[in-house]
N, C-alpha and C positions, 0 to 999 in steps of 0.2 A: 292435594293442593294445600300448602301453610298459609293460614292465615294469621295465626296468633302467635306472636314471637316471646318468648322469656328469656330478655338477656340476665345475664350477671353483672354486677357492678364492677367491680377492682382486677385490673391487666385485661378486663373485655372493653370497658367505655372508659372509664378511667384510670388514670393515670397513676396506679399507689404507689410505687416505688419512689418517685416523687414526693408523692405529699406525705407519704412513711416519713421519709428523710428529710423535709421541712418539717414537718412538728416535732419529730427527734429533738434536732438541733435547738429550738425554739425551746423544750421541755428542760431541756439542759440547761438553757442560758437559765430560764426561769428558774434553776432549783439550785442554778450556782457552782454549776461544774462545767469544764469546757470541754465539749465531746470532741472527739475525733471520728475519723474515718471508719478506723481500728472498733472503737466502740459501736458505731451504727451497725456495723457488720454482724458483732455478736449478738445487739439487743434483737436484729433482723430473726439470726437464729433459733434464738429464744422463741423470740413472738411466734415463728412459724412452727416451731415445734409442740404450740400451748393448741395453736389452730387446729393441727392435724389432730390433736389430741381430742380437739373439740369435735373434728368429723367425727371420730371414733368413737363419741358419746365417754368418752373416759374424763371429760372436764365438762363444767357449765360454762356459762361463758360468765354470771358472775366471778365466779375465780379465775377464769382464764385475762380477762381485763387485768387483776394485780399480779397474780404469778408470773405472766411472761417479763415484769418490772422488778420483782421477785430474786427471777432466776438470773435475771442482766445485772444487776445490783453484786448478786451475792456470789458471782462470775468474778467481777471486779472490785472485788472488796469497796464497794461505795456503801457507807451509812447514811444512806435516804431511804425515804419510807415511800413503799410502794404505792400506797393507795391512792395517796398527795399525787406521787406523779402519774400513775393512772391519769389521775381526773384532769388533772394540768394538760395531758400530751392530748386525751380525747379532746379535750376543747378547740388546742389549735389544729388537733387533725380536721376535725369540723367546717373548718375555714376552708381547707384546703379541696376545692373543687375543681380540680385541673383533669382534664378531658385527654384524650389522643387527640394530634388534630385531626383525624379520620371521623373520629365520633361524631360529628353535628352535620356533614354530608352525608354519612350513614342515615343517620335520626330522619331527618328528611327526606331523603329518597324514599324510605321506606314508609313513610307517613303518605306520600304522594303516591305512591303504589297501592295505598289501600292495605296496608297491614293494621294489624291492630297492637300492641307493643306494651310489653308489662317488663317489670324489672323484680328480678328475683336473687337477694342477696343474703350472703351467712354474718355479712357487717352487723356493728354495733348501731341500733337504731338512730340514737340520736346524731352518731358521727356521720349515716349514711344519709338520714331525712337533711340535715345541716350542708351534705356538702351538693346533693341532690338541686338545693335551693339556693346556695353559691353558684351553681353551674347552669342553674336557670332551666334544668332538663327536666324536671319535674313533669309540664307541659306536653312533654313525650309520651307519657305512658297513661294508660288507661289507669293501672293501677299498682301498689308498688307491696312485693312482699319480702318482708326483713325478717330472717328465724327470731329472733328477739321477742319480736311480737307475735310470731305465725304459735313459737312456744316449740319448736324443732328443728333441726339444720340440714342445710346439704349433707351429704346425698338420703337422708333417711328416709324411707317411702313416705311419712306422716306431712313432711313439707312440701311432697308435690301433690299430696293428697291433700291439702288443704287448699292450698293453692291455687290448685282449678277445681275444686269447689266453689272455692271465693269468685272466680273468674266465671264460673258457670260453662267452664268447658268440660266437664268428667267424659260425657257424651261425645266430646270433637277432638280427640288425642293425636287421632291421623293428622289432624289439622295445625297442630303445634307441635315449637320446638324450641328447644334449649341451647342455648347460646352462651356459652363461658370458655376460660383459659385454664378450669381444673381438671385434669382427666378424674381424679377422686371424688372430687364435691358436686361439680356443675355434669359432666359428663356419666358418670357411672348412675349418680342420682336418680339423673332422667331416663338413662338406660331402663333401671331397673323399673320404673315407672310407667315403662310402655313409649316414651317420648321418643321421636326421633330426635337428634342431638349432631350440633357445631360447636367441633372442638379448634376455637380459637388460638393455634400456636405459632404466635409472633414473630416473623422470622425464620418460621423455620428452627426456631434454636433448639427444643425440645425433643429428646425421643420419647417415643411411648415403648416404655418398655414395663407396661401392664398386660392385663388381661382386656380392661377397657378398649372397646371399640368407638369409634364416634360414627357416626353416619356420615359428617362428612366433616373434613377437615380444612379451614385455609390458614395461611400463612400472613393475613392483613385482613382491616375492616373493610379497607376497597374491594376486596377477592369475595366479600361476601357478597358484594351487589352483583357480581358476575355469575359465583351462584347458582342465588337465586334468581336471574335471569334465566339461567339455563336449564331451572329445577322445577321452576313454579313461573306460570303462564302471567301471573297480577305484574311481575315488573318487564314485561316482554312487550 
């Protein structure tokens, strides 16, 4: 039986694509260049490519903050300085605490079911605790772990090893599970950890075409309630 849930933050509860692409724009106005389309697209790449980088223990994530500003800049021949807008774009990413609308009937049902509910994210602490307290979710979890502060990232064993430690699960593993939209970071992580694991893919859009397996996979936040209706006796 699950008791103890570890979602992940960003394409699981919330909304990043979104709030990427509002503080984007906003970063730009602020530094005095007018982005386009064309440009979110690339800095997207960038940013995502510094990320995987960061799974792979090949970056920190201090350098990964400026490099992915770095590599977008010197893509598009723009003379701005990375670090400037690092710090500019984190700020209003901060702001930006936009949900799925599924997320907060999720959050509750499963609070009413008697779960217990922790949040486990590769985010930048201050962007994730900032936008956490924008979105008022805070309130939801017992307790929140961000690599930033844990000091290791999805998927490495040291972050789930700490993690429920901190949580005082090491003991109840059958009893938790992992909840995210990365077959790499949130899914293989907790595989390798012993966790059973929900691999959150939205739509449908996604194939897995890893080795990663999830334990079980849905298509929406709604599909989880169904579930675990059907999985675990607490929301039946």
């Amino acid at each position: 039986m699950y008791r103890y849930l570890f979602f992940d933050a960003d394409g699981t509860l919330f909304d990043f694509n979104e709030a990427e692409s509002r503080a984007f724009y906003q970063m730009a106005a602020k530094l005095g260049f007018k982005a386009s389309p064309e440009h979110l697209q690339i800095y997207k790449a960038c940013n995502e490519a510094c990320w995987k980088a960061f799974e792979r223990s090949e970056l920190t994530q201090a350098i990964l903050k400026v490099k992915r500003f770095e590599d977008f800049f010197a893509s598009e021949a723009l003379s701005l300085d990375a670090t400037i807008a690092s710090k500019i774009y984190q700020g209003y990413l901060s702001e930006q605490g936009i949900l799925y609308k599924e997320s907060l009937p999720l959050l509750d049902a499963l609070i009413e079911g008697g779960y217990t509910l922790y949040l486990a994210s590769n985010g930048i602490a201050e962007v994730q605790r900032g936008r956490l307290k924008q979105s008022d979710t805070l309130r939801y979890f017992k307790d929140i772990f961000i690599s930033e502060e844990i000091g290791a990232q999805k998927p490495a064993r040291q972050f789930f090893s700490v993690m429920l430690e901190k949580a005082g699960l090491e003991e109840k593993k059958s009893e938790c599970l992992m909840i995210g939209d990365s077959l790499t970071s949130d899914i293989q992580g907790g595989a390798t950890y012993g966790l059973d694991t929900v691999w959150l893919n939205l739509d449908g859009t996604h194939k897995n075409d890893t080795s990663v397996q999830p334990t079980y996979e849905v298509h929406s936040l709604s599909e989880m309630l169904t579930l675990f209706s059907n999985v675990n006796p607490l929301l039946s």
